[in-house]
Every structure is written in structure tokens, then in C-alpha cells.
Residue frames relative to the residue before (quaternion, step in Angstrom):
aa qw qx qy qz dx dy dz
X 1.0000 0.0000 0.0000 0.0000 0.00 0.00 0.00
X 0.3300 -0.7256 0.5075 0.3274 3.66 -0.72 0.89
X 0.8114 -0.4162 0.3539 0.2078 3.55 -1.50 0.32
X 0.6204 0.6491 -0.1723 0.4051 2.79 1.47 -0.89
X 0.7402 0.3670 -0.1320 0.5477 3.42 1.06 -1.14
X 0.5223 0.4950 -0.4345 0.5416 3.71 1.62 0.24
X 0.6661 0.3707 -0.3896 0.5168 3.96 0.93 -0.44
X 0.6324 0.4120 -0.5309 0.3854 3.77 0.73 -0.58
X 0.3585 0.6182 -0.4849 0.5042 4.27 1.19 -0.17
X 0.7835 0.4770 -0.3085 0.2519 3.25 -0.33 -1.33
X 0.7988 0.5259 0.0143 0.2918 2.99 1.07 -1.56
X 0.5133 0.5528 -0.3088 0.5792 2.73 2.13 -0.57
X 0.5027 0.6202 -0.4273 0.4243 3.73 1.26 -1.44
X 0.6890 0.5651 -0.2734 0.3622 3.40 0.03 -1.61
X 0.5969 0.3889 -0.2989 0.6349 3.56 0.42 -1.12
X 0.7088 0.5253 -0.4202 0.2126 3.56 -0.52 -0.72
X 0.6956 0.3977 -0.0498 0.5962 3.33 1.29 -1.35
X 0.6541 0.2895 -0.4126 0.5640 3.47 0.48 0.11
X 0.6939 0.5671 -0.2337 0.3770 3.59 0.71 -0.16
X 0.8010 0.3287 -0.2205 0.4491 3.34 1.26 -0.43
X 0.4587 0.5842 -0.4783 0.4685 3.41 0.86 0.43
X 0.6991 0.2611 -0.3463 0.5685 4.11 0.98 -0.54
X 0.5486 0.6632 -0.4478 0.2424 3.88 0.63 0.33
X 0.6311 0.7186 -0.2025 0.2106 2.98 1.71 -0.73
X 0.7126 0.4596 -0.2073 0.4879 2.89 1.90 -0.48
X 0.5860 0.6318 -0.3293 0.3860 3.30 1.40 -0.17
X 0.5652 -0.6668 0.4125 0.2562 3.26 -1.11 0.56
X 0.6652 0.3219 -0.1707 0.6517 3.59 -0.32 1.13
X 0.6654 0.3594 -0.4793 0.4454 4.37 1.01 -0.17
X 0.4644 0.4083 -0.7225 0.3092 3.31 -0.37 0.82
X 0.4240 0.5536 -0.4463 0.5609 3.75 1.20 -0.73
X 0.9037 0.2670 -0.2117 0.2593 3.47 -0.67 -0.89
X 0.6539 0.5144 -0.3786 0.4054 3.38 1.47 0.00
X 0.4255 0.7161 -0.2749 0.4802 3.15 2.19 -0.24
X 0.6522 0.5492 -0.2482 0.4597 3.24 0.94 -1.19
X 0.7928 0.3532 -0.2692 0.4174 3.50 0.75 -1.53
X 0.6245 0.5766 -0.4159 0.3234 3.66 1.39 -0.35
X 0.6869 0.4350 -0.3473 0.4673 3.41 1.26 -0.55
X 0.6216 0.4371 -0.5074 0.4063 3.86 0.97 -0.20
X 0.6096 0.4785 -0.3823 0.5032 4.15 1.26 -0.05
X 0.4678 0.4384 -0.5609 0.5237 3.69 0.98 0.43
X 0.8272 0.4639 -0.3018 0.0979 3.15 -0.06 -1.51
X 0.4058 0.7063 -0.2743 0.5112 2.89 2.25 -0.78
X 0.5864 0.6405 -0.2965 0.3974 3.61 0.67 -1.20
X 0.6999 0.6242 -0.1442 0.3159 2.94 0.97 -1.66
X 0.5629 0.6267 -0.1457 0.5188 3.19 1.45 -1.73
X 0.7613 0.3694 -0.2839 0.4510 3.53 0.18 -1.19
X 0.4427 0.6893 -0.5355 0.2054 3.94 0.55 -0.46
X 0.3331 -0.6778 0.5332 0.3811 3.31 0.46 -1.57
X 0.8480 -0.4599 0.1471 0.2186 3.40 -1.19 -0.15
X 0.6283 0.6453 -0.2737 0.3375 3.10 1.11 -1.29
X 0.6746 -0.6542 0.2639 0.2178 3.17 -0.60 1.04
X 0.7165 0.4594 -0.2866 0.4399 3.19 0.95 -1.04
X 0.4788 0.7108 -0.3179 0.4056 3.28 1.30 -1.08
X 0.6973 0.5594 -0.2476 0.3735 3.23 0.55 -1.56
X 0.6993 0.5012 -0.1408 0.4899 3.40 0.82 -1.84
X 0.6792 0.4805 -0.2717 0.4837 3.68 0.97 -0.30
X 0.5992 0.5628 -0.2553 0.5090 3.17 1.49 -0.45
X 0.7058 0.4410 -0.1892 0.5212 3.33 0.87 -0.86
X 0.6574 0.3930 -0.3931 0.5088 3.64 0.86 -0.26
X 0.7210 0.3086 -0.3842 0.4871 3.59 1.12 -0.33
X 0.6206 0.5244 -0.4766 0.3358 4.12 0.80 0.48
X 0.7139 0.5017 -0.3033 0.3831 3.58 0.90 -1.33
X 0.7515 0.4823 -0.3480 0.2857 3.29 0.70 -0.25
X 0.6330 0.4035 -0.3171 0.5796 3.40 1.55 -0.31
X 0.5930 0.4705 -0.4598 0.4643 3.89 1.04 -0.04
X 0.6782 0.4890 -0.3901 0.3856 3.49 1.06 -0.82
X 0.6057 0.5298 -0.3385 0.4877 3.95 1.31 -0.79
X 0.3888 0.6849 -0.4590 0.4111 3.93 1.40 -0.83
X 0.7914 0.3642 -0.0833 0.4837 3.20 -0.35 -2.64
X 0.6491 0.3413 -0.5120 0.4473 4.57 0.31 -0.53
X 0.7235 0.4500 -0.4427 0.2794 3.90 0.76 -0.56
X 0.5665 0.4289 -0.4142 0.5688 3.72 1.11 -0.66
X 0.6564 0.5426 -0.4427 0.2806 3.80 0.05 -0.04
X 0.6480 -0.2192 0.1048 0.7219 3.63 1.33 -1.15
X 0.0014 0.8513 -0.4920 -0.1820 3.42 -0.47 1.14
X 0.3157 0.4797 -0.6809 0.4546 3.67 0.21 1.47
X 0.7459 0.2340 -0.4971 0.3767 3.59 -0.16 0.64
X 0.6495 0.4803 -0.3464 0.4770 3.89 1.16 0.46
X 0.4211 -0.6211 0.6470 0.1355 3.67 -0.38 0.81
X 0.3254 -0.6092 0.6259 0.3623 4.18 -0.53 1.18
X 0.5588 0.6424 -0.4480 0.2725 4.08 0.11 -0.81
X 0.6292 0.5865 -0.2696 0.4330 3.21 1.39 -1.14
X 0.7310 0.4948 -0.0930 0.4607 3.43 0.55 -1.49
């Protein structure tokens, strides 16, 4: 994996956590903490590497907590907080 996609990780992380403690009150940061959590998976994702299984484990452990992420900031009476 090239370096590159380990600093574009980093940087999202970084943003993420310094970012979500002042989102909570604003109108619209659950929107934006959605956004930044699914652009620090996806990054996550990137840096793994190849091997197949790896991959396929990855994905069974991302889509399902990005997909419950983006259904709770959308309408949260159909997510249960336990879930998320």
C-alpha cells in the first residue's frame, strides 16, 4: 500500500476526533459526524491491503455499522441507539 492512502487515514482520523466533540451541538452535526465517520471507515478500508479474506472481513465488519450510522442520522426512530 503506498503512503499516501496511510496519511489520507491519518488525516481523516485526526479531523474526526477533533471534530466531533464541537458537532454535537450544532445543527445539522449528527449529519456531519456521519459524513466524517464514513469518510474514516472508508479510508480504513483503503489502507488494509489486499488479501482477500482481509478484505471480505472488512466489509462484513464496515457496511453494516456505516449503513446503521447514515439510517440513524437520517430518521432516528427506525434505529435503536444499542444498534449504533
Amino acid at each position: 500500500m503506498s503512503q499516501a492512502s496511510h496519511l489520507i487515514f491519518l488525516v481523516a482520523l485526526a479531523v474526526f476526533i477533533v471534530t466531533v466533540p464541537f458537532l454535537g451541538a450544532v445543527a445539522g452535526g449528527q449529519l456531519v459526524n456521519t459524513v466524517l465517520f464514513t469518510l474514516v471507515m472508508l479510508s480504513g478500508f483503503t489502507v488494509l491491503g489486499v488479501r482477500r479474506g482481509t478484505l471480505l472481513l472488512a466489509m462484513a465488519l464496515l457496511v453494516p455499522g456505516v449503513v446503521a450510522s447514515w439510517i440513524n442520522s437520517i430518521d432516528r426512530s427506525r434505529c435503536r441507539p444499542s444498534y449504533i
